[in-house]
ChimeraX commands (.cxc) that place a marker at each C-alpha (Angstrom):
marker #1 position 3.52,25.16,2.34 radius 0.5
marker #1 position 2.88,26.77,-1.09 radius 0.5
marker #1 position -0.46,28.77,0.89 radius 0.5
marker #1 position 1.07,29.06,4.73 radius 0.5
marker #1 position 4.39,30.70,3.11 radius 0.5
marker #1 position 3.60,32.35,-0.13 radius 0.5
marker #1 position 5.74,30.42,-2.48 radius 0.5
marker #1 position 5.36,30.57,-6.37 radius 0.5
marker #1 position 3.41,27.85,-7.56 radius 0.5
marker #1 position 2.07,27.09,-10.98 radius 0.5
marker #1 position -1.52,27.11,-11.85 radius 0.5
marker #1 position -3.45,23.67,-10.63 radius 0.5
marker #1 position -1.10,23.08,-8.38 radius 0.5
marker #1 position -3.23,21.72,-5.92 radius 0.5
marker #1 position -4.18,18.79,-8.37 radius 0.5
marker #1 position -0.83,17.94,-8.98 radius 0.5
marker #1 position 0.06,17.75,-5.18 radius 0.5
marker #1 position -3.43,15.38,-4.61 radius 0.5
marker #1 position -2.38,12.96,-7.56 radius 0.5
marker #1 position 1.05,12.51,-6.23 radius 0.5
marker #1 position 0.23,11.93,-2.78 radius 0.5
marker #1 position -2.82,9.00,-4.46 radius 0.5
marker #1 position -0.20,7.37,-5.97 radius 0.5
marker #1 position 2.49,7.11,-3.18 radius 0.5
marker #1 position -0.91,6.19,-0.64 radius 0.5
marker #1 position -1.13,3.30,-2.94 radius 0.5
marker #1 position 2.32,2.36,-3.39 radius 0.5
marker #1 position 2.73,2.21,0.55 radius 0.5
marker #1 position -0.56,0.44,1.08 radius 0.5
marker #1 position 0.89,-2.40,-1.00 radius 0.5
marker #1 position 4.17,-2.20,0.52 radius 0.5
marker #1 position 2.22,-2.75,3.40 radius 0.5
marker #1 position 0.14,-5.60,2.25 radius 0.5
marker #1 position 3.45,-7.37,1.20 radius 0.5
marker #1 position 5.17,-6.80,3.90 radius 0.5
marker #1 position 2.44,-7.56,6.74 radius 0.5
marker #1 position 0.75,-10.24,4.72 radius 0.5
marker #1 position -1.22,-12.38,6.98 radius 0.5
marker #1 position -2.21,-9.15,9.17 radius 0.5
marker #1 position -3.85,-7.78,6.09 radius 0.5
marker #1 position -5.48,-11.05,4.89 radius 0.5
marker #1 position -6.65,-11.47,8.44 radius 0.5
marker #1 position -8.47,-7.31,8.05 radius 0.5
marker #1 position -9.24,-8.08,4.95 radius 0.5
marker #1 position -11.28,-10.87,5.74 radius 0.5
marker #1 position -13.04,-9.11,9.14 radius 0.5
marker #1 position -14.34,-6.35,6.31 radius 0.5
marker #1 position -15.60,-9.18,4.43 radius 0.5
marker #1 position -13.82,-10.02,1.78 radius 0.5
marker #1 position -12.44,-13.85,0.96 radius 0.5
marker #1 position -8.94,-14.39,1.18 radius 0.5
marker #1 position -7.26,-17.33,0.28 radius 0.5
marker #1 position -3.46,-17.96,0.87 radius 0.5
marker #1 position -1.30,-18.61,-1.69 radius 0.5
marker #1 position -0.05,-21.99,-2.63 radius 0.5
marker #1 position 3.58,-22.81,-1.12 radius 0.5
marker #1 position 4.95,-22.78,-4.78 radius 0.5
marker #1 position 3.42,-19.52,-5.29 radius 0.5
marker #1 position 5.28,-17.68,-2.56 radius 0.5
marker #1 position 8.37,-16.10,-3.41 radius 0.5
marker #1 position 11.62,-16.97,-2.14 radius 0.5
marker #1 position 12.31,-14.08,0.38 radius 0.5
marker #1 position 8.94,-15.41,2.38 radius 0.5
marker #1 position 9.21,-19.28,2.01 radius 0.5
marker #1 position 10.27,-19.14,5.43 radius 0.5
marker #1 position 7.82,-17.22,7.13 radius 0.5
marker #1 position 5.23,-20.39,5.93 radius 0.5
marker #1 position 7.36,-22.98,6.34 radius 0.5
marker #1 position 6.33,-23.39,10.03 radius 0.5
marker link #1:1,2 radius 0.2
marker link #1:2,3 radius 0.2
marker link #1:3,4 radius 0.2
marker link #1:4,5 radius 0.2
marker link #1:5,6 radius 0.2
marker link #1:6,7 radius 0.2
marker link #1:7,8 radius 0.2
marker link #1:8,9 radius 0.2
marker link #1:9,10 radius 0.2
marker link #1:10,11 radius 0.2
marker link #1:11,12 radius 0.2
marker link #1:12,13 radius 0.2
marker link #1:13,14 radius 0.2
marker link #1:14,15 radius 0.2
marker link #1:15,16 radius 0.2
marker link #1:16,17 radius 0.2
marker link #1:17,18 radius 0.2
marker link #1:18,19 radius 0.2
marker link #1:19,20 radius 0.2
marker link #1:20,21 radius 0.2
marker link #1:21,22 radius 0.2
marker link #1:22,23 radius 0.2
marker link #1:23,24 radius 0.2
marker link #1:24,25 radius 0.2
marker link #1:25,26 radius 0.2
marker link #1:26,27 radius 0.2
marker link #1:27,28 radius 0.2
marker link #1:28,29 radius 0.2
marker link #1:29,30 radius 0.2
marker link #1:30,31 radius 0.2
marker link #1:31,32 radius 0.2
marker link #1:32,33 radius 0.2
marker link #1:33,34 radius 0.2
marker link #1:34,35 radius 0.2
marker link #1:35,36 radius 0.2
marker link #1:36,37 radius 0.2
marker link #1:37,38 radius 0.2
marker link #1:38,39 radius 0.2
marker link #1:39,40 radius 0.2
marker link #1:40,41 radius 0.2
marker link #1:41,42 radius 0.2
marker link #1:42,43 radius 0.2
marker link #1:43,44 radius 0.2
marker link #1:44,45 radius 0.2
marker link #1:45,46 radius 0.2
marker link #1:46,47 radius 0.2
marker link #1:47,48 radius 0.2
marker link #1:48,49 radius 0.2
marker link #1:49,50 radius 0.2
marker link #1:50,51 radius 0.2
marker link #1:51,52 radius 0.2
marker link #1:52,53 radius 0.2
marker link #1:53,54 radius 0.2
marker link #1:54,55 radius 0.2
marker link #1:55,56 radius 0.2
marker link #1:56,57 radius 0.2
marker link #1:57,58 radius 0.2
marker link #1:58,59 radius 0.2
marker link #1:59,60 radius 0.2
marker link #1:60,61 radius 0.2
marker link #1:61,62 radius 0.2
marker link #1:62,63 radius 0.2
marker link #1:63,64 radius 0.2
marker link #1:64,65 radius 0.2
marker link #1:65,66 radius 0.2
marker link #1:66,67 radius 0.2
marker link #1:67,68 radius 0.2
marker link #1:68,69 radius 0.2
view
């Protein structure tokens, strides 16, 4: 926007624009992660990783019943 349309723009303002967009890439990946849980264990483990599920105590209340089976 800033190059395409000419709009004033402080100095480094490319930087600023990369940091911010780091940050909310990270905040939605772990919105992700908490919201599709056992999709991201289940990735997690085909790149290698171990993943071990939480103890039933350990869950919070909002998701007790998505392992209560």
């Amino acid at each position: 926007m800033v190059t395409e349309c000419g709009v004033d723009a402080l100095p480094h303002w490319e930087h600023a624009v990369h940091e911010y967009r780091k940050h909310w890439r990270r905040d939605e990946a772990a919105a992700t992660a908490r919201r599709f849980s056992a999709e991201t264990a289940t990735a997690l483990r085909g790149l290698g990783w171990q993943v071990r599920s939480p103890v039933r105590d350990d869950v919070p209340a909002p998701f007790v019943s998505l392992v209560a089976g």
